[in-house]
N, C-alpha and C positions, 0 to 999 in steps of 0.2 A: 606402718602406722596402725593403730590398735581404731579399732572399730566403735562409734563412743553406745554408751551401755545406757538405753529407754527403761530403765527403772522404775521409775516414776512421775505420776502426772505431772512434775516440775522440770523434767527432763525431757519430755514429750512437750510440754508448753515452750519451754527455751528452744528446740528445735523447730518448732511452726515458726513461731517466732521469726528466726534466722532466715530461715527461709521468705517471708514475707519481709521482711528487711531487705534480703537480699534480690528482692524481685525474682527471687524462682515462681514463685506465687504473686503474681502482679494484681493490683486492685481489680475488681469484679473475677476475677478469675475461680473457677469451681477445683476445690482442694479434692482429693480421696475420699472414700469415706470411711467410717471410721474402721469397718472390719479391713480392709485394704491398708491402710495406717496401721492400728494393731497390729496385721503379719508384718509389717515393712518393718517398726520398732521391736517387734519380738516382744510384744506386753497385752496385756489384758484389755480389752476392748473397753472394759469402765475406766480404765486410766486415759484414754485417747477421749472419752467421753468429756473425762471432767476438765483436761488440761482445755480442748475447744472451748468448754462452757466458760471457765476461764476467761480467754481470751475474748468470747463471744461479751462475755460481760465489762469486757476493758473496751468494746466497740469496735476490735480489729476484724472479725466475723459476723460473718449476716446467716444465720442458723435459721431455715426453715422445712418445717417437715413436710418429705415425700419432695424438696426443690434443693435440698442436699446443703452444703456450706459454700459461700464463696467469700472470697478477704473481700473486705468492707470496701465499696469506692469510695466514700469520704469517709474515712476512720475520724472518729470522734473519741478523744480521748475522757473516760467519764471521770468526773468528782464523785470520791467516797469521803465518807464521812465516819468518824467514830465516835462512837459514844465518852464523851470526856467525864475524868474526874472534876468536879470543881475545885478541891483541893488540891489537885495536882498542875493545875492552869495558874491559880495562885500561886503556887508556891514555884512555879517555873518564873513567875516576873517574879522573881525574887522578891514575894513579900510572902506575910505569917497569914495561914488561914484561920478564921474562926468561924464557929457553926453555932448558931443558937435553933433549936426546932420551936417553934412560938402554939403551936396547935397538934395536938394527934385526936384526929377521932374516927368513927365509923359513923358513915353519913351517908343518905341518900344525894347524890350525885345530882347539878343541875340538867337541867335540860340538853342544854349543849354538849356537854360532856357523856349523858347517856346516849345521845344520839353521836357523838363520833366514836365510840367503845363499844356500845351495843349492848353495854349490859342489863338494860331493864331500869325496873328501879328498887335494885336492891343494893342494900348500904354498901360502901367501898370505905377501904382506908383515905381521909383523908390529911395532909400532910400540909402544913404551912412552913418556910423555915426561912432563917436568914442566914447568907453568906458574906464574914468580911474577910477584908486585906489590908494587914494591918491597921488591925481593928475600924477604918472605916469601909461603909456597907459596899457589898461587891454585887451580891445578886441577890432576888427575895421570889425564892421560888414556890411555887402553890402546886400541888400533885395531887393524883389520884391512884390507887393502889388496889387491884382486881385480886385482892386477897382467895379467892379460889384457885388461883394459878401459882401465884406463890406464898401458901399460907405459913410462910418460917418466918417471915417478915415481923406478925403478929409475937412473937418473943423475943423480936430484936430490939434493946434499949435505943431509941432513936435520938436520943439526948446526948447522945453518945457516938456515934456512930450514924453518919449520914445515909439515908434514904439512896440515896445517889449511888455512894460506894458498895454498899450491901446488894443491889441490883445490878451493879455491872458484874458483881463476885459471883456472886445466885442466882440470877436468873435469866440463863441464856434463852437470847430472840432467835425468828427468824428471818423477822422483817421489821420495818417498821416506815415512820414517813415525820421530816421535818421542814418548819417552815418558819422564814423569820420575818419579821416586820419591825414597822416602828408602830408605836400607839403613845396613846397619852395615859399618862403615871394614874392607878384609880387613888380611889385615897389610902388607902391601905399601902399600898404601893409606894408611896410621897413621903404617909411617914416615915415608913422603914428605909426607906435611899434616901434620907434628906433631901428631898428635894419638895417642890409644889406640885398641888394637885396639877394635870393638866403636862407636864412634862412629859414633853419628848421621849422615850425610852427605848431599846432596843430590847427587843423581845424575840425569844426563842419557844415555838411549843415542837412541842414529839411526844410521840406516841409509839410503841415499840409492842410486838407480836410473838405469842410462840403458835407457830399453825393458823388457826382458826380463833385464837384464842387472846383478848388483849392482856397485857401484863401492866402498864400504869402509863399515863397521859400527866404530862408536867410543862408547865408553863414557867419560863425563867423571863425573869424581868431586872434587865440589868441598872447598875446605876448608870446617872448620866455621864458620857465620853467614853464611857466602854468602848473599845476599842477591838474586832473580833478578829482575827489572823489566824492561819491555816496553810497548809503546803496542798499541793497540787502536783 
């Protein structure tokens, strides 16, 4: 039987893996460490590195420095999350997306928004737009754009081409944080979703990172019975 071949951090992660499936490695139990691993796969000690980190980050490893790794005694399996197209959300319910941008300008940022970004008070892209499905309103999102971090944006027809799509294409994160709520519709809001001021709404904000550095903060306000679904 041929011996299987640690090539790569995803071949190194599917053998931890197994293993802790397999209870060779039972919950709280302390694994190798990583240069012990490394000779045992026959690979690079940063490939043993990342496949852990990996799995550390799926919840099955409790990773603590100078107290070494052990499989997790409650594995918690985490929710990720991606960054969606809205056109592409649409047009999987099988309906027609359409995009009107309502506002482009460079504005100094309210309060709230300079204090979760950090940026001071200096002007940012701001972005106002609406999203429908087949042609009635889907979502009416309001942004903010740290035009220092990704200043290409600034020649992109936005009338054209959604704010949305051009930053998931351009401008890779490496973190970020989201949060949903419901609130009530402002007026801005009401008109654009047909609805009344004061309505219910499902609202999504995020805010997304490269480094140190924030890339744009957007607020989606969807219309009413939006309906939000997701795999796990």
């Amino acid at each position: 039987m041929t011996a299987p071949q640690f090539n790569s951090w995803q071949t190194v992660h599917d053998e931890v893996l197994r293993r802790i499936h397999a209870r060779e490695w039972p919950p709280g139990c302390a694994i190798p460490n990583e240069a012990d691993l490394a000779t045992e796969f026959g690979c690079a000690r940063a490939t043993v590195n990342r496949a852990l980190r990996v799995l550390a980050e799926a919840g099955l490893l409790d990773r603590r420095r100078r107290a070494g790794t052990r499989v997790a005694l409650h594995p918690v399996r985490k929710a990720t999350l991606s960054i969606p197209l809205i056109s592409a959300e649409v047009v999987a319910r099988g309906l027609r997306h359409g995009y009107t941008l309502l506002v482009r300008s460079e504005a100094r940022p309210p309060a709230p928004v300079r204090a979760q970004l950090g940026t001071g008070a200096r002007p940012l892209l701001h972005l106002i737009a609406l999203h429908t499905a087949d042609a009635a309103p889907y979502v009416f999102e309001d942004r903010w754009v740290n035009t220092a971090v990704v200043p290409g944006i600034r020649d992109v027809d936005l009338t054209q081409e959604t704010a949305n799509a051009w930053l998931v294409a351009n401008a890779p994160f490496t973190h970020g944080d989201i949060a949903f709520s419901a609130a009530a519709a402002t007026g801005a809001e009401a008109t654009h979703l047909g609805c009344r001021p004061g309505s219910a709404l499902f609202i999504v904000e995020r805010t997304t990172w490269n480094g140190p550095a924030p890339i744009t903060l957007v607020r989606l306000a969807y219309a009413p019975s939006y309906r939000m679904q997701t795999a796990i």
